[in-house]
C-alpha positions as CSV (number, residue, x, y, z in Angstrom):
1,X,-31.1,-83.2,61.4
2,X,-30.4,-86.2,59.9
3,X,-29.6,-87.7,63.4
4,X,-32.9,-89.4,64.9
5,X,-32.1,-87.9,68.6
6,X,-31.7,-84.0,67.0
7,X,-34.6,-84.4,64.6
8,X,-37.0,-85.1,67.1
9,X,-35.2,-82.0,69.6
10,X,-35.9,-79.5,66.3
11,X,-39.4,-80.9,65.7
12,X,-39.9,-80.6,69.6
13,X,-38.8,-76.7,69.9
14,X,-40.8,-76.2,66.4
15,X,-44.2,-77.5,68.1
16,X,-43.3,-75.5,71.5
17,X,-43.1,-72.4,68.9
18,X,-46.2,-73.0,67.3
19,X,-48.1,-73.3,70.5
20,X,-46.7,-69.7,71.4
21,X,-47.2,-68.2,68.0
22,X,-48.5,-69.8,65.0
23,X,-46.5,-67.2,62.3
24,X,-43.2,-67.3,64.0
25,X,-42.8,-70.8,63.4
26,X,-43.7,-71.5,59.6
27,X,-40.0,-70.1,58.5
28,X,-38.1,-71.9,60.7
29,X,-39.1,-75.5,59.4
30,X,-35.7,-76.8,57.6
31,X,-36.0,-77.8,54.4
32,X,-35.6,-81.4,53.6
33,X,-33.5,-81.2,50.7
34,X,-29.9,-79.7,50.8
35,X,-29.7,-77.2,48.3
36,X,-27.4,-78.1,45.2
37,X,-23.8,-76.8,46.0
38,X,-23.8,-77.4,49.7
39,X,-22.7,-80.9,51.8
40,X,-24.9,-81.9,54.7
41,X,-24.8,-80.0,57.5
42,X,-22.0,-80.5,60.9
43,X,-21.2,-79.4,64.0
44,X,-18.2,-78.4,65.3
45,X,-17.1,-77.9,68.9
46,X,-15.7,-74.7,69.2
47,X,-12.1,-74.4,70.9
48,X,-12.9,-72.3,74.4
49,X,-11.0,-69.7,74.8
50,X,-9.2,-68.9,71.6
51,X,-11.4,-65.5,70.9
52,X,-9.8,-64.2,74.0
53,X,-6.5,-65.5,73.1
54,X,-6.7,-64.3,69.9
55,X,-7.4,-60.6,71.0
56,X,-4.4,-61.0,73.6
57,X,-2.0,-62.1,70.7
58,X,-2.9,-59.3,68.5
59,X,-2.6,-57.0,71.8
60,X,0.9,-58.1,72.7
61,X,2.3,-57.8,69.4
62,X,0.8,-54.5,68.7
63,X,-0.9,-55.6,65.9
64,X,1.9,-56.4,63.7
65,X,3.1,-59.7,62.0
66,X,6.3,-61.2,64.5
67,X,7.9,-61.9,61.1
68,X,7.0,-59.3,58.1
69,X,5.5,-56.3,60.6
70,X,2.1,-56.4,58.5
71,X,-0.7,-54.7,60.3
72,X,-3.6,-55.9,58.3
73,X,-5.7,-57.0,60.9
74,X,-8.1,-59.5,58.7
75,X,-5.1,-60.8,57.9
76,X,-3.5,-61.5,61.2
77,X,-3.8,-64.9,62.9
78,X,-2.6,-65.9,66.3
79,X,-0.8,-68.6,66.5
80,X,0.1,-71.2,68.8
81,X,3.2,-72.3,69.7
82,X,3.2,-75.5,71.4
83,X,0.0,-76.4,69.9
84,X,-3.4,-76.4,71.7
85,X,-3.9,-80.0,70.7
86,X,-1.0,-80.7,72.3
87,X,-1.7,-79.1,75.6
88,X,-0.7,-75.9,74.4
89,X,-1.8,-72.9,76.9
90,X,-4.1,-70.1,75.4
91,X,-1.4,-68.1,77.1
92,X,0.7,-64.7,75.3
93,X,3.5,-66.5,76.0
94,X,2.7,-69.3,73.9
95,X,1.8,-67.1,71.0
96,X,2.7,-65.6,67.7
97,X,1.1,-63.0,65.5
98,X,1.5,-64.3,62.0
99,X,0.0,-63.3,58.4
100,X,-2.2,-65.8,57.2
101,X,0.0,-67.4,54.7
102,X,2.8,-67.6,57.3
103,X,0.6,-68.9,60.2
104,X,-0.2,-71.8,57.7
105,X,3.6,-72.5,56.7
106,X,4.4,-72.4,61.0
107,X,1.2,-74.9,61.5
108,X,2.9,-77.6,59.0
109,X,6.2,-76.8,60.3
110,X,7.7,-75.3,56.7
111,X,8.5,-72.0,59.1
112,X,9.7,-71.4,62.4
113,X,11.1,-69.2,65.2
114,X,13.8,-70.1,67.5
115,X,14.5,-69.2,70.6
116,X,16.5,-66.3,70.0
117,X,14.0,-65.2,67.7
118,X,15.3,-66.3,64.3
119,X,13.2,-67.3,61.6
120,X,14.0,-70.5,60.1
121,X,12.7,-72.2,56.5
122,X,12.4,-75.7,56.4
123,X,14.3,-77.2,53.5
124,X,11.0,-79.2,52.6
125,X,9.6,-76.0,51.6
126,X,11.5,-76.0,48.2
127,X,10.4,-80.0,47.5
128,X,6.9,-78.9,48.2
């Protein structure tokens, strides 16, 4: 909202409303403050595919951590291997089911798996 371009989008789609039906507009106006507690608002660009590689991950490894066997399934992430940002493939092969705490320690490269599926600890994981 703050951009001129998406301001004058919302205001358009807001007066397209009204025209159609003058109470189905009147909640939809956004507020020109941001509440206390909050930062201004963002977008993100979503990452296609990784819903569908997510389910696949959690498919292929029966629901179950690769490393501790939890089965907690809000607390399951898929992770990437060769990273997506790094033109890794939302492919099964190129992922791991991890608990959330671990899928973070992979990401930063404090814990990994090696080819002959062994799990390694970094070293920097005791300075850190």
């Amino acid at each position: 909202m703050e951009d001129p371009w998406g301001r004058r989008l919302w205001e358009q789609v807001i007066d397209r409303l009204q025209r159609t039906s003058s109470s189905a507009s009147a909640d939809l106006r956004p507020a020109r403050e941001i509440p206390s507690g909050y930062g201004s608002p963002y977008l993100v660009r979503p990452r296609l595919g990784q819903g569908a590689f997510r389910v696949l991950v959690i498919d292929a490894y029966q629901r179950r951590c690769a490393i501790t066997g939890e089965r907690t399934l809000p607390v399951l992430q898929a992770a990437h291997i060769k990273p997506h940002a790094y033109s890794g493939p939302h492919e099964v092969r190129n992922g791991l089911l991890l608990r959330a705490d671990l899928r973070i320690l992979f990401d930063r490269g404090y814990v990994t798996v090696t080819p002959d599926l062994r799990v390694e600890v970094s070293r920097r994981i005791k300075e850190d």
